[in-house]
N, C-alpha and C positions, 0 to 999 in steps of 0.2 A: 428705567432711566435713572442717573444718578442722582440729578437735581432737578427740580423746575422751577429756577428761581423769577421772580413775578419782579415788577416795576418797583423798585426805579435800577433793576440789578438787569443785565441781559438776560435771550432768552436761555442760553445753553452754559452749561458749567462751564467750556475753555473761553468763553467770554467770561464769563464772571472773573477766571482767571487774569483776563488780559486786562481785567476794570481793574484789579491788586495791582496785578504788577504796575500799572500807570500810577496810579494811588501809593504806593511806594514810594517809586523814582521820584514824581515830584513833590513829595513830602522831604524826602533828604535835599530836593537838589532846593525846594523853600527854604531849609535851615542853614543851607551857605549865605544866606542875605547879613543883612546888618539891619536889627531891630531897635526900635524902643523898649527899654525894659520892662517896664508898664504892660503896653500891649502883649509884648511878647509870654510874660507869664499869667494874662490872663488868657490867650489863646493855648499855650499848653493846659491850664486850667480845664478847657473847653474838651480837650481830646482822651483828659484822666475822664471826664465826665460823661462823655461819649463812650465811652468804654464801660464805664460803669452801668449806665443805663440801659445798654445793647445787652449783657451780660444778666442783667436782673430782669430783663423782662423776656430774656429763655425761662426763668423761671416762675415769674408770677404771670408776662404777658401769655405766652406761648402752650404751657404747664399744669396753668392752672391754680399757684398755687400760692402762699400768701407771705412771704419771706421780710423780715424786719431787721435780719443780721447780718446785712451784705457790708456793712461796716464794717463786720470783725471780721470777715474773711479778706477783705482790705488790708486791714491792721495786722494780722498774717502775712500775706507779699510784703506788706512794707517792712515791717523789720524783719524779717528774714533777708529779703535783699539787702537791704542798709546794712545789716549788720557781716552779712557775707562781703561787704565792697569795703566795708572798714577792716576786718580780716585781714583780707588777700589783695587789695589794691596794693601796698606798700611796696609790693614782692613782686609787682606786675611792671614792666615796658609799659611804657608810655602807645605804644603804636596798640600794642595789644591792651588797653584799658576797654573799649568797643567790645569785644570778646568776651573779658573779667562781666560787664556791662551785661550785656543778651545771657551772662548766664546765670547773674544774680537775679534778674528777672523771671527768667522760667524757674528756678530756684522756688522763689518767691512763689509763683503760681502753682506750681507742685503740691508745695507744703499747704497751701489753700487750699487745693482740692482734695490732699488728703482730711482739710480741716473736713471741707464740706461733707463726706463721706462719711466722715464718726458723725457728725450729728443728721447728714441724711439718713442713713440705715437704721438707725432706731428711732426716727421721728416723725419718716415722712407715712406712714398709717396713717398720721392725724390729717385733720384738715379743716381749713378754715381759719378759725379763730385759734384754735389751740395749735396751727404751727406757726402761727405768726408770734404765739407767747415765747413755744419753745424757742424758734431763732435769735426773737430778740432776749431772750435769757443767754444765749449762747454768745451774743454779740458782748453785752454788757459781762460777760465770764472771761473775755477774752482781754477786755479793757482793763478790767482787774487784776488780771494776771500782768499784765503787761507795764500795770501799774505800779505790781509788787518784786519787778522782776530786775536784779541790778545790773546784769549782764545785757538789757537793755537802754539802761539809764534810770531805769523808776518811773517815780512819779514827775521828776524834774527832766525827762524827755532824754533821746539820741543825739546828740551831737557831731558834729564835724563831718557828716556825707558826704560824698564829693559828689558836683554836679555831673554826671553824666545825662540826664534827662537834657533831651534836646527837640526843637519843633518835628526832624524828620524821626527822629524814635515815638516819638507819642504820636503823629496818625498816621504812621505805618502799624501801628500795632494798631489804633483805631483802626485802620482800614480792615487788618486783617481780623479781627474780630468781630465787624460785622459781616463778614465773607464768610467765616466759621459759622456763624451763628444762622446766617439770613441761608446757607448752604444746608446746611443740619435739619434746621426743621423743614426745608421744601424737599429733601429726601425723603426717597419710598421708605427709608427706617425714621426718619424726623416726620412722620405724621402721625405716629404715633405721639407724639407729645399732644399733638391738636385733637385726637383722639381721648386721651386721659384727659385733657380738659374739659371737652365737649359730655363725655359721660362715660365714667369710670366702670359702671357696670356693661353697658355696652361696649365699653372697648376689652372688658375679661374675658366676654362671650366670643370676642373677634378672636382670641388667644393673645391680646398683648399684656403683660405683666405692667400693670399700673404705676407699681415702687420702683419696678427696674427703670421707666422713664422718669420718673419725676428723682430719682437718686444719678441719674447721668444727668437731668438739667442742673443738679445742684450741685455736681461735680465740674462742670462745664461753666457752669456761671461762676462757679467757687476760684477756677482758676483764673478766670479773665481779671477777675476780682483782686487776685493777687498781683495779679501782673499790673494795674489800674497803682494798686499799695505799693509794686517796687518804683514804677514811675514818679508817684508823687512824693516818695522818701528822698531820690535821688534830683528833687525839682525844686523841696522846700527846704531840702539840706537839714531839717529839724524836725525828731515827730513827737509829739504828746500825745498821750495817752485821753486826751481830751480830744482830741482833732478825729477820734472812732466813736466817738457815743451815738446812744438812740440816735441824738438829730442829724448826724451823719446820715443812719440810714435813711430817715424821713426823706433828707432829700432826696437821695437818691428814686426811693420810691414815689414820690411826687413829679420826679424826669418821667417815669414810666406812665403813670398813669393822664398826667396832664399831654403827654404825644398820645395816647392813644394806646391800651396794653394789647401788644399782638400785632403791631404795628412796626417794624425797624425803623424804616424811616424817618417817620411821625416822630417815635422814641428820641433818634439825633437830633431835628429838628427842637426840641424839648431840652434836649442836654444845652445846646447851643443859646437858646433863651433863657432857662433858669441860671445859664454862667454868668449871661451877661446884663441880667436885669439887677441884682445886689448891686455890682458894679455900678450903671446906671443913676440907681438912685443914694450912691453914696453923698450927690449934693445935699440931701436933704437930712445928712447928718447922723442925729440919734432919731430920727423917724426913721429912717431908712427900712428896718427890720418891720415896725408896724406898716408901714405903706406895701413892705413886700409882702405878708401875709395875706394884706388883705386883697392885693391884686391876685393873688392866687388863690382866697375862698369867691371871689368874683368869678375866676376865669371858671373853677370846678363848677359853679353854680350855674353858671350859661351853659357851659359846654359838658357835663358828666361825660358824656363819650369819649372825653380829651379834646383840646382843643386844634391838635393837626390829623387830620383823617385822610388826605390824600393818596396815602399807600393804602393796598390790599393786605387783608387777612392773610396768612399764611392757606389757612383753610378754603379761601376762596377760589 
C-alpha cells in the first residue's frame, strides 16, 4: 500500500489528497480577506514555522538524528529566492509575478537541498552529539559566508524584496509539506526512516542502508527548509545574516521536541504556540525573553516527552 497515513490525516492516500486540496483552496481563498497587519504577519509567521518544524523533525523526530543547522539551510532558500525575485522581477508582467513567485521558491529549496546533500554525504556516519557539532558548524559557515558575501548585501542585509509572501502561499505550502512529510514516512519506503531510528544495526541486517535514509531525510528536510527561507525573505522584505544563527536553529529545534519528536501534529501544534507566546508576553516588556525561557525549562521539565502527545508515532 502506498501510504498509511494515521490520525489526524485520513485513512487512505486519495483522502489525504482530498485534505491538501481543501487545505489549499481555503488557504488562498483566506488571503482574499482584509486583515490587521499585526495579526496578519504574525499568522504568516506561524505557517514559515510550521513548515519549519514539520520539515526538522523528518529529521531528528522521525530519523533519528540530531540536526542544529536547519537555520542555514533556511538562509539558503532565502537568499537564493530573494535574490532570484530582485533579478528577474523587473523584467516580469505584473499577472505573471505569482509564477516569477512559485519559482523563486522551489529555486530556493533546490539549492537547500543540494545544501543538505554536501554536508549529508560526508557527515551523516556520525551520530549523536558529533552531528549535531557538525551541522551546527555548517549552519554558522553559512552565516559567514552570507555575511561576507556583497552580492548579497553583506553584513548590512538584502534589501528591497518585493512582498509576494501572502496568508494562502505560506499554508498552502504548510499544508503541503506536511502531506509530504506525514505521507513519506507512513510509506512502505518511509519506515525505513523509523527503522534507522529505532536500531541502525537492526535495520542493516533487514537490508536497509542506514546513510541512504537519514541523507534523503536531510535532503527532504533541507528543502522544505529552503522553501520556509524563500517565504520568509519575500514576507520580511529584509534578511540579515543575524536572523540564521545558532538561535535560530534552537528554536526551531525546541518546536520539535516541546510537540513531541516523531509526532506531526504535536510538532504544528508546538510551531503554533512557540509563535505566539513571544508575542504574548511582549506586555512585559524587557522580561519578556527571561519569562519566555523559563516557561519553556518548566514545560520541558513536566513534560520531557513534549508537551502535545495526542498524535501517533509514525511507528505505531
Amino acid at each position: 500500500m502506498a501510504a498509511d497515513l494515521k490520525f489526524p490525516f485520513p485513512a487512505s492516500l486519495n483522502g489525504a489528497k482530498r485534505w491538501l486540496l481543501v487545505a489549499v483552496v481555503l488557504s488562498f481563498l483566506l488571503s482574499l480577506g482584509h486583515y490587521n497587519r499585526y495579526y496578519l504577519g504574525v499568522t504568516i509567521d506561524i505557517g514559515i514555522n510550521i513548515i519549519l518544524a514539520v520539515s526538522l523533525n523528518l529529521i531528528n523526530g522521525y530519523t533519528g538524528q540530531f540536526s542544529l543547522g536547519h537555520a542555514g539551510f533556511m538562509a539558503v532558500g532565502a537568499y537564493t529566492a530573494a535574490k532570484f525575485s530582485l533579478v528577474f522581477a523587473p523584467g516580469v508582467p505584473e499577472p505573471l509575478r505569482p509564477l516569477l513567485f512559485l519559482v523563486a521558491l522551489l529555486l530556493g529549496g533546490a539549492v537547500a537541498a543540494i545544501a543538505g546533500l554536501a554536508v549529508g554525504v560526508p557527515s551523516l556516519r556520525l551520530k549523536g552529539d558529533y552531528l549535531a557539532i557538525v551541522t551546527l558548524g555548517f549552519g554558522e559557515i553559512i552565516r559567514v559566508i552570507v555575511q561576507n558575501m556583497e552580492a548579497v548585501g553583506a553584513a548590512s542585509g538584502l534589501k528591497g524584496i518585493p512582498k509576494y509572501t501572502t496568508l494562502g502561499w505560506t499554508f498552502a505550502l504548510a499544508s503541503a509539506t506536511v502531506y509530504v512529510v506525514v505521507s513519506l514516512v507512513n510509506s512502505t519506503y518511509g519506515r525505513g526512516f523509523v527503522a534507522v531510528k529505532d536500531d541502525e544495526v537492526a535495520a542493516s541486517s533487514m537490508g536497509i542502508n542506514p546513510v541512504r535514509y537519514k541523507v534523503t531525510a536531510f535532503v527532504v528536510g533541507a528543502f522544505f527548509a529552503g522553501i520556509a527561507g524563500g517565504l520568509y525573505a519575500h514576507h520580511k522584505q529584509f534578511l540579515s545574516p543575524t536572523g540564521f544563527d545558532f538561535l535560530k536553529s534552537i528554536d526551531i529545534v525546541v518546536m520539535v521536541i516541546l510537540g513531541g519528536m516523531g509526532r506531526t501534529a504535536s510538532v504544528v501544534v508546538a510551531a503554533v504556540v512557540l509563535t505566539l507566546l513571544p508575542e504574548f508576553l511582549r506586555q512585559f516588556a524587557d522580561y519578556r525573553m527571561i519569562i519566555y525561557a523559563l516557561l519553556i525549562i518548566g514545560l520541558m521539565m513536566a513534560r520531557p516527552q513534549g508537551l502535545f502527545t495526542f498524535g501517533r508515532r509514525a511507528a505505531a
